[in-house]
C-alpha positions in Angstrom: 0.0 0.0 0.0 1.7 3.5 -0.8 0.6 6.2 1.2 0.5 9.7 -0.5 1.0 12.9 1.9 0.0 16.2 -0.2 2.0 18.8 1.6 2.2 22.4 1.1 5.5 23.9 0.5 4.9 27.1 2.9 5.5 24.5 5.9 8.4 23.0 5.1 10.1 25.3 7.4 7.4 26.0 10.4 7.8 24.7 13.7 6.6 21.5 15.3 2.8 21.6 16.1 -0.8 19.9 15.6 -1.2 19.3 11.3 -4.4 20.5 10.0 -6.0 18.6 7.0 -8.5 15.9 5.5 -8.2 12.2 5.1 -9.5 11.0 1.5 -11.1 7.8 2.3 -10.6 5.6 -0.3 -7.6 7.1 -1.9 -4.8 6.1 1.1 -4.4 10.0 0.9 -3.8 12.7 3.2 -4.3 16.7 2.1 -2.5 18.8 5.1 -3.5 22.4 5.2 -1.9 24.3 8.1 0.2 23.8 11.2 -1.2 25.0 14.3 1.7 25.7 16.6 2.2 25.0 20.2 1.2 26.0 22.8 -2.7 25.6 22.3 -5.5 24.7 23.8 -7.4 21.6 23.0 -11.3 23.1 23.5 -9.9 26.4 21.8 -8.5 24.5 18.6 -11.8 22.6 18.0 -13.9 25.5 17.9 -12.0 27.2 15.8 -12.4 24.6 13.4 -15.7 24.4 14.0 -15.8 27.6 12.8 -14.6 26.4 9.5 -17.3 25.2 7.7 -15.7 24.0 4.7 -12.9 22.7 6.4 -12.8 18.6 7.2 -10.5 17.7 9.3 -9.4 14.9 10.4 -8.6 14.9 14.2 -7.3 11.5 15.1 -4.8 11.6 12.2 -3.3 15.2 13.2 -3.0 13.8 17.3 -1.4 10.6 15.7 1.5 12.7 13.5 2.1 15.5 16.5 2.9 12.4 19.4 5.0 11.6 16.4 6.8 15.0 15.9 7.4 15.3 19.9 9.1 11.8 19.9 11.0 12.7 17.1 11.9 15.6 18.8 13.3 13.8 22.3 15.0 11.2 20.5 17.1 14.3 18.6 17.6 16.2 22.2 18.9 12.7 23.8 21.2 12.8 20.7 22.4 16.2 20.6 22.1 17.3 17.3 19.7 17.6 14.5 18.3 20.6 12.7 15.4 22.7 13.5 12.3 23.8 11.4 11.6 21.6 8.8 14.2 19.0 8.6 12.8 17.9 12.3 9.2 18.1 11.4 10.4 16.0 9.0 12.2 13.4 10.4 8.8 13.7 12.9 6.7 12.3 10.0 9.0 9.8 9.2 9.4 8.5 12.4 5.7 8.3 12.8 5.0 6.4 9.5 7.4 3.7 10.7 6.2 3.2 13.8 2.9 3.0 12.5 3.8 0.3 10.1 5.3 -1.7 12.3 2.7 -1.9 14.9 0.2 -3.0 12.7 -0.8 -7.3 12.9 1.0 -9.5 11.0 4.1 -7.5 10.4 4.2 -7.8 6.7 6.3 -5.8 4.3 6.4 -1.7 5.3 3.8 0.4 3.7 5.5 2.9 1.5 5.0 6.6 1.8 5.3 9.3 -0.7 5.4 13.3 0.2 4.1 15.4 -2.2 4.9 18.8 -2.0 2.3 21.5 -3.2 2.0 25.2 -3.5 -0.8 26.1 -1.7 -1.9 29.4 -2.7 -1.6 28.3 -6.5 -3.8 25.4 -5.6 -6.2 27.1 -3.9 -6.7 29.5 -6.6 -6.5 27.4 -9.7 -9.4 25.3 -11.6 -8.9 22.2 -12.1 -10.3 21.3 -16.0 -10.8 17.8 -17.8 -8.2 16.8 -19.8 -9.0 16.6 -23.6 -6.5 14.8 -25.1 -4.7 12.0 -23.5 -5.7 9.1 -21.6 -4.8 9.7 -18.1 -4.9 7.5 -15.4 -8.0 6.4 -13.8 -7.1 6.4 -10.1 -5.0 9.9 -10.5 -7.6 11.9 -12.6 -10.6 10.6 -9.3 -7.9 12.0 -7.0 -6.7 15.5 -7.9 -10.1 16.6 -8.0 -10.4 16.1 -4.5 -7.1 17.2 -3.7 -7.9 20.5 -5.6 -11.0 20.7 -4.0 -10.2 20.5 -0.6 -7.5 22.8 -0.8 -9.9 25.7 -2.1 -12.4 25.0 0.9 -10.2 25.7 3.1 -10.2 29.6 2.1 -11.9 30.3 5.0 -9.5 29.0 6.8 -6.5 31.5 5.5 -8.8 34.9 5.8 -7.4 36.4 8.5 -6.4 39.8 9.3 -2.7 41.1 9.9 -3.5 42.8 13.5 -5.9 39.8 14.6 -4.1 38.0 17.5 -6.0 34.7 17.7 -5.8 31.9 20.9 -4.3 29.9 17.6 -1.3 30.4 16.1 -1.0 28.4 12.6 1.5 28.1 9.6 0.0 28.5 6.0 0.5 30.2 2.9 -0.7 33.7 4.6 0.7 33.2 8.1 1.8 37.1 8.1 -2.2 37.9 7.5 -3.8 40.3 4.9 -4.6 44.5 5.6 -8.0 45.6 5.8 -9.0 48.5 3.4 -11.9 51.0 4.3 -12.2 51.6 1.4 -12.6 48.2 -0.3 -15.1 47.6 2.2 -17.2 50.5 1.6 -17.1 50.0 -2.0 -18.7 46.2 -0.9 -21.3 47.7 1.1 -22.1 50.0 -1.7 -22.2 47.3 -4.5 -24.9 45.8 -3.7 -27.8 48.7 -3.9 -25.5 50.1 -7.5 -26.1 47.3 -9.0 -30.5 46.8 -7.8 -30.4 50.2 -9.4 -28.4 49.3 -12.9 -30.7 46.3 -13.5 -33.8 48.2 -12.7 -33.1 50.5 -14.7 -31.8 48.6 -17.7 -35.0 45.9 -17.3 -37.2 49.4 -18.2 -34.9 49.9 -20.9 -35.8 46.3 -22.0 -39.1 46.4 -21.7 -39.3 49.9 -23.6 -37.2 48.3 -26.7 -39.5 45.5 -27.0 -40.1 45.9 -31.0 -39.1 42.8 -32.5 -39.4 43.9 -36.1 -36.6 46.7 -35.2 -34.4 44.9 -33.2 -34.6 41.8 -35.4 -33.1 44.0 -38.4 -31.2 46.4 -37.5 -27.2 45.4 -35.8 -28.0 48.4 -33.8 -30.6 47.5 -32.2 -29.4 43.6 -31.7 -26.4 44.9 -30.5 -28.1 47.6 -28.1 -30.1 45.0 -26.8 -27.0 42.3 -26.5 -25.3 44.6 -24.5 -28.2 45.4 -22.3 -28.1 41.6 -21.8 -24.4 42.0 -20.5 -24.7 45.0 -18.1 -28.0 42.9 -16.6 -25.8 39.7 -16.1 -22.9 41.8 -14.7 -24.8 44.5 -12.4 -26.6 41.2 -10.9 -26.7 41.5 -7.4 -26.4 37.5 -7.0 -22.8 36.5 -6.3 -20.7 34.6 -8.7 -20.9 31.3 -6.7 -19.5 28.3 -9.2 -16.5 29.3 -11.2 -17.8 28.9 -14.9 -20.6 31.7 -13.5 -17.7 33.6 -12.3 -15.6 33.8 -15.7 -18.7 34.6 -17.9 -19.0 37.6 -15.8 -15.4 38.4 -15.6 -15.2 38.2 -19.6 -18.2 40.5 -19.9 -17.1 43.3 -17.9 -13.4 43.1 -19.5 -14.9 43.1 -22.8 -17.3 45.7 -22.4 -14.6 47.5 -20.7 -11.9 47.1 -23.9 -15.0 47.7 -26.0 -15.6 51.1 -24.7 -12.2 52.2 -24.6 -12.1 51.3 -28.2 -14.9 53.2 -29.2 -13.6 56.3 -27.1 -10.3 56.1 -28.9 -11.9 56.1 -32.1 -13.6 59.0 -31.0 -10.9 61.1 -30.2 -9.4 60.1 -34.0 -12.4 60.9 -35.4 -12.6 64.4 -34.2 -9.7 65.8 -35.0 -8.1 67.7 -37.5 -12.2 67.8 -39.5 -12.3 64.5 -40.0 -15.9 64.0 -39.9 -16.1 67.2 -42.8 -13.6 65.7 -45.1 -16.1 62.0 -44.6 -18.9 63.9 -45.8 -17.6 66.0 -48.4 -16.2 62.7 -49.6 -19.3 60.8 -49.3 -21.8 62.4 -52.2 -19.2 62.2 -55.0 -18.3 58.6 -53.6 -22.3 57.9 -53.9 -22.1 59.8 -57.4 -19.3 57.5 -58.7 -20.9 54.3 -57.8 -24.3 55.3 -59.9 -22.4 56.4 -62.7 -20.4 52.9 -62.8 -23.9 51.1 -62.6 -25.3 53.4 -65.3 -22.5 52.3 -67.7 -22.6 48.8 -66.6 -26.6 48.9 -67.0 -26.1 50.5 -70.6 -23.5 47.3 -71.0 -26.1 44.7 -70.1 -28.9 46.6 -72.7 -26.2 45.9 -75.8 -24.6 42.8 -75.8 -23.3 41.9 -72.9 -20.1 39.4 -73.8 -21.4 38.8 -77.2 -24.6 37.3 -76.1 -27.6 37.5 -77.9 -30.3 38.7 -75.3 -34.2 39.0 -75.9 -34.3 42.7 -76.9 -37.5 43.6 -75.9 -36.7 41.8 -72.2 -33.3 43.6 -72.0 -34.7 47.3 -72.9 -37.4 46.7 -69.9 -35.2 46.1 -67.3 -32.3 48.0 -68.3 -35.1 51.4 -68.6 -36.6 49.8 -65.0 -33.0 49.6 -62.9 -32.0 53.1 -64.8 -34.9 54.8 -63.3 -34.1 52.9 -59.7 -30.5 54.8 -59.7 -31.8 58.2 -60.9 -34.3 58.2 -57.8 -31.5 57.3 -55.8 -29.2 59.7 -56.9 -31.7 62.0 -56.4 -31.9 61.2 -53.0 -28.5 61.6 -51.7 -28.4 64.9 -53.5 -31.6 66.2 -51.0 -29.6 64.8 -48.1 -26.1 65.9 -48.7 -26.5 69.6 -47.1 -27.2 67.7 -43.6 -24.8 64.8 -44.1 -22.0 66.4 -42.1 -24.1 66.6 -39.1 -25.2 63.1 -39.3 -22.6 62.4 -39.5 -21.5 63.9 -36.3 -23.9 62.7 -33.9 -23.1 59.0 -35.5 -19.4 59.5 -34.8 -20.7 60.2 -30.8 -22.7 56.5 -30.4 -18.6 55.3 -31.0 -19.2 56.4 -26.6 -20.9 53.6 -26.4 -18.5 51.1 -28.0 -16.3 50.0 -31.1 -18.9 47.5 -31.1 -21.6 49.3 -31.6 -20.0 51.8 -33.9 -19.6 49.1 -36.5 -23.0 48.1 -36.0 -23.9 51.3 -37.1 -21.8 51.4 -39.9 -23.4 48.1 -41.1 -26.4 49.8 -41.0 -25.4 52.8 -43.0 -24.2 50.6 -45.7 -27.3 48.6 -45.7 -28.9 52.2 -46.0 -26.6 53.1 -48.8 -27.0 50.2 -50.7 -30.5 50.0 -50.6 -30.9 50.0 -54.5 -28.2 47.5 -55.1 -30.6 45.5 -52.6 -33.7 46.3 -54.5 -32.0 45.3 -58.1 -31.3 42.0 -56.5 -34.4 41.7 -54.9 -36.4 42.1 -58.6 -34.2 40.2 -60.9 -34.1 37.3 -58.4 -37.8 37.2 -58.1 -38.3 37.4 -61.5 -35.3 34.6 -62.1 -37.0 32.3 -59.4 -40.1 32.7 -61.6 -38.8 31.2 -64.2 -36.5 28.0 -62.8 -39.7 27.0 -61.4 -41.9 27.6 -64.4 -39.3 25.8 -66.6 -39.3 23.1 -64.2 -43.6 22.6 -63.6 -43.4 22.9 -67.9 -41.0 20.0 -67.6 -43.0 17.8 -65.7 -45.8 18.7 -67.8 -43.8 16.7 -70.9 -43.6 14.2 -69.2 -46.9 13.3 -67.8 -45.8 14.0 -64.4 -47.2 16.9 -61.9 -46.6 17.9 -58.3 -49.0 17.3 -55.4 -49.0 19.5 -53.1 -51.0 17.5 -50.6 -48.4 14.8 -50.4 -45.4 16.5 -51.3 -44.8 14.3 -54.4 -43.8 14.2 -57.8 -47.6 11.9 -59.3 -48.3 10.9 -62.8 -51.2 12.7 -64.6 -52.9 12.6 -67.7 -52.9 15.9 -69.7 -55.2 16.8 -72.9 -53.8 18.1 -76.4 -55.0 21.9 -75.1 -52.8 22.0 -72.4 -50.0 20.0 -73.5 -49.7 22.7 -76.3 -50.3 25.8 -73.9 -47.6 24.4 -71.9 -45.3 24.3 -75.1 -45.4 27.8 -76.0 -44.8 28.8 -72.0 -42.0 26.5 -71.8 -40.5 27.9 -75.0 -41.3 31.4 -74.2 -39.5 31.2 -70.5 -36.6 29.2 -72.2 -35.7 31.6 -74.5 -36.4 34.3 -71.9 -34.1 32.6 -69.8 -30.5 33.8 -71.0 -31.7 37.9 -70.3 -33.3 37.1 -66.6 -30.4 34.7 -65.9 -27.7 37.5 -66.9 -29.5 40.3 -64.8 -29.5 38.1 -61.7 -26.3 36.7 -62.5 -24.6 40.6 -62.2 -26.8 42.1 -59.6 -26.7 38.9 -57.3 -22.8 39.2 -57.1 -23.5 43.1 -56.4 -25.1 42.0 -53.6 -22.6 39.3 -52.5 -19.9 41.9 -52.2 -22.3 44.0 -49.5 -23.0 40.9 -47.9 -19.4 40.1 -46.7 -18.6 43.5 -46.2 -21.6 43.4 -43.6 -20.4 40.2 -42.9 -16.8 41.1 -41.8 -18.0 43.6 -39.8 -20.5 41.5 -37.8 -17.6 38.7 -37.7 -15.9 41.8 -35.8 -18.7 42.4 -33.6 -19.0 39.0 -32.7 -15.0 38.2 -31.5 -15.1 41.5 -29.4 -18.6 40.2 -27.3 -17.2 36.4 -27.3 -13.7 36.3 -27.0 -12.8 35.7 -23.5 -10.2 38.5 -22.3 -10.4 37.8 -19.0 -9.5 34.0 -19.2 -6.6 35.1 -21.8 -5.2 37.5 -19.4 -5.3 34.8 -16.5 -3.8 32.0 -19.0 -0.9 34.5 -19.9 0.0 36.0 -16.9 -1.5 33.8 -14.0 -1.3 30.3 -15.7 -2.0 28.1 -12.7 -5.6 29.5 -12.3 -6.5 27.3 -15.3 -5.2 24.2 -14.6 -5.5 21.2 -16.7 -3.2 18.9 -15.0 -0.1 17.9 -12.9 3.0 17.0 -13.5 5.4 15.8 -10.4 9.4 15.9 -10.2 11.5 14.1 -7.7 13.2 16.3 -4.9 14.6 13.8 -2.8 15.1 9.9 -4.0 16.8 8.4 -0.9 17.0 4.8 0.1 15.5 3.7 3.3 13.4 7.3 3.2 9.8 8.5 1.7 10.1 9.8 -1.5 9.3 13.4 -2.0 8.2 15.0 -5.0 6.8 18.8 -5.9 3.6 19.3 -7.8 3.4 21.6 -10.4 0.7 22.7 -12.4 0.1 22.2 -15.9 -1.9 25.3 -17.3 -4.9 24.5 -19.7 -3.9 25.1 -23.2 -4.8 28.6 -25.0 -7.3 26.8 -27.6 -9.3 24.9 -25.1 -9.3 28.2 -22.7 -11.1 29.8 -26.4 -13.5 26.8 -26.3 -14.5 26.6 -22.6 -14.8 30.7 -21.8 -16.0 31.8 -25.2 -19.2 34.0 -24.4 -22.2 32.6 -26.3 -23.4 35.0 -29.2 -26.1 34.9 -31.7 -25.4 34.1 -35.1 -24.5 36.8 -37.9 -26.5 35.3 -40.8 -28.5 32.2 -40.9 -26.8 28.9 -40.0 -27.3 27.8 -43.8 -24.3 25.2 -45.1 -22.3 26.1 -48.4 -24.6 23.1 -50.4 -28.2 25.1 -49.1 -26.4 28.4 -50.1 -25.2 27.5 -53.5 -28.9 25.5 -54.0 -30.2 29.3 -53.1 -28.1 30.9 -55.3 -29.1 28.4 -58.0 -32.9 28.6 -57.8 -33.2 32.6 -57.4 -34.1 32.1 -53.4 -33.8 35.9 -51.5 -30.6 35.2 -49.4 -31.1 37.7 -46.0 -27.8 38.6 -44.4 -30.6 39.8 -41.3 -29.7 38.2 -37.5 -31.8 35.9 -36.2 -32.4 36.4 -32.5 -33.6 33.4 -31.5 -30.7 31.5 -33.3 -27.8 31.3 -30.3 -24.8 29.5 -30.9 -22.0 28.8 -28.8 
């Protein structure tokens, strides 16, 4: 039987005295958390565990290992020598493991015991996290997590103040005590009715932006509302009690707090040296140059586009149709353009609020801007659509086939000479209609694809500043051991005839599963469509909507 000793490296040098800890039944394991010093009394020492709530301690072990430690310590006075500290607490334990073996019945071969040094503060801080890859072993993965576990119940145990001169005198990572700050405390006290107030107050905010039509299109409004969502979860007066609950919260206020800073930088930028007047004097003959490009690509697509022979009639329709679009258009940003600047400058203030929700707004400006090129794809789609599936009910007409729409089946069916020859002139009309329609929607849908992932990359922006976990990044790069997702052990002293003793150290969780298990949950940019339904789309003329859907939330 080998018995394991997890002990923390701050007592290695303490003084003889009464060892604090937990027995794992089960595991042949012993978790020691503190040395409480002599002289003490008895009643005094048990209520202040008592005290400890989430501290189990096993008395009969600790009374066992201290007659142990003040043997030890006779036998090296009758000797004259041996070192103090923690080479004779030491020699103590030792001492006491021996004996213990060898009074047990039957004699037997000696048990063999293994000290396993620990940092306690690291351990009582970290998180201990499954292990993805790997197969570890069985009886070692059921043990650290009660080894971890025990250690970070004991906090209570370690909160006590510098000036507090207790009946009981211990040994532990924070023997010299923490200060008290009046002004940490106040800030506690004041917390609490802060943050009743911020979620009242943002729960009417809720409950006034309740337009689902709005919020559902506009990335303002879904962001507005997102972050609303944030602020609630963060001003919540209920205290972070389970650690994933804790990290969500952490990574919202960092984020929200790097968000704003971001958006107040870009503020400062944006109002300096007229930048905001040079944007809108630039704007109009940026909106003039993109009509007069789709005027000439327009008049391209009305001649013969490639050397393609196009249904002339068709072509002269919707080429006269989309002209007329753009001149409205153009005649619109012309009436706006005197109050452009000022727009302007109120949009450049929301940028307060966030980087976030400044690019939401800029997605909606474009969507604003581009508003014909939507409308063009919108019509020639439609009118595409039209004819795929007229083509293809003409083509089961041929065949002596028809769809039934009770049964959602392709049936056979009997048609007469009438309609067999109705259905030959439609099918020939739409085929040789085809070519013009399929051209229109061919040009305007790729129009549109190139607002689409504009939009698309900022949203993607949007998204990794709300989701990406700061908070655990910052903790993985500079505190590693508070996201632990293993140990490893090296030997410190390999001596025959004497326990082996080895340190634990912490293996931190890696940065991709730290992405994976923090990552804030955020709702999807675009439908969750794959690239076979979006090219089937594209194929049959289907409206593709780049809008958010709110009840869509992926992970």
């Amino acid at each position: 039987m080998v018995l394991k000793i997890f002990f923390p490296q701050c007592c290695n040098k303490a003084d003889s005295g009464l060892l604090v800890g937990r027995w794992i039944p089960g595991q042949n394991s012993a978790v020691v958390l503190a040395v409480i010093h002599y002289p003490f009394i008895p009643g005094q020492v048990k209520q202040y565990i008592h005290q400890v709530e989430c501290v189990r301690v096993c008395i009969s072990q600790c009374v066992c290992v201290s007659q142990c430690l003040i043997q030890q310590e006779k036998e090296l006075k009758e000797d004259g020598g041996g070192e103090k500290g923690g080479t004779k607490r030491g020699g103590g334990e030792k001492k006491g493991e021996e004996n213990k073996v060898e009074g047990e019945e039957g004699g037997g071969e000696k048990d063999k015991v293994i000290f396993i040094h620990y940092e306690q503060r690291k351990v009582m801080l970290s998180q201990l996290h499954p292990i993805d890859n790997g197969v570890p072993d069985p009886q070692t993965e059921s043990q650290l997590p009660q080894v971890f576990g025990t250690v970070c119940q004991s906090e209570p145990l370690f909160f006590l103040d510098k000036y507090d001169d207790g009946p009981v005198k211990m040994t532990h990572w924070q023997s010299e005590g923490r200060e008290g700050s009046i002004i940490v405390e106040l800030m506690k006290q004041a917390s609490t009715p802060v943050c009743l107030l911020t979620t009242w107050m943002l729960t009417l905010w809720t409950s006034l932006c309740s337009s689902r039509f709005i919020s559902s299109k506009l990335s303002t409004c879904v962001q507005l509302s997102y972050r609303t969502e944030h602020l609630q979860t963060v001003c919540s007066p209920t205290r972070a009690t389970a650690h994933n609950h804790f990290m969500r919260k952490a990574n919202i206020f960092v984020s929200f707090f790097v968000d704003v800073s971001l958006g107040l930088l870009l503020v400062s930028w944006m109002y300096r040296e007229n930048r905001i007047g040079k944007l809108a004097n630039t704007l109009v003959p940026a909106a003039d140059y993109v009509a007069k490009e789709l005027e000439e690509l327009l008049q391209w697509l009305m001649g013969a586009p490639a050397g393609l022979k196009m249904n002339r009639a068709l072509d002269q329709v919707l080429g006269r149709f989309f002209l007329y679009h753009i001149h409205l258009w153009i005649s619109y940003i012309h009436l706006m353009s005197p109050f452009v600047e000022m727009i302007l400058w109120y949009v450049g203030l929301s940028a307060c609020l966030g980087l976030t929700f400044a690019l939401s707004l800029l997605s909606d400006i474009t969507a604003l801007l581009t508003f014909h090129i939507y409308c063009f794809y919108v019509y020639g789609a439609r009118l595409y659509c039209m004819t795929v599936y007229g083509l293809s009910s003409l083509w089961r007409l041929f065949r002596g086939k028809k769809w039934n729409v009770l049964r959602q089946r392709v049936d056979s069916c009997s048609y007469d000479l009438d309609q067999l020859f109705i259905g030959t002139l439609l099918f020939t009309i739409l085929l040789f209609l085809l070519p013009t329609t399929a051209l229109y929607y061919l040009v305007f849908t790729l129009l549109r694809l190139v607002v689409v992932m504009f939009q698309g990359v900022l949203h993607l922006s949007v998204d990794f500043i709300n989701s990406f976990p700061l908070f655990a990044m910052g903790l993985r790069l500079f505190r590693s051991y508070r996201l632990a997702e293993g140990v490893k052990f090296r030997v410190l002293c390999e001596e025959p005839g004497t326990p082996l003793h080895l340190m634990m150290d912490i293996n931190p969780l890696k940065v991709s599963s730290v992405v994976q298990t923090y990552r804030t949950p955020t709702y999807s940019c675009y439908p969750k469509d794959s690239w076979l339904a979006l090219c089937k789309k594209l194929f049959l003329g289907e409206l593709i909507y780049p809008w958010r859907h709110k009840t869509t939330k992926i992970d």
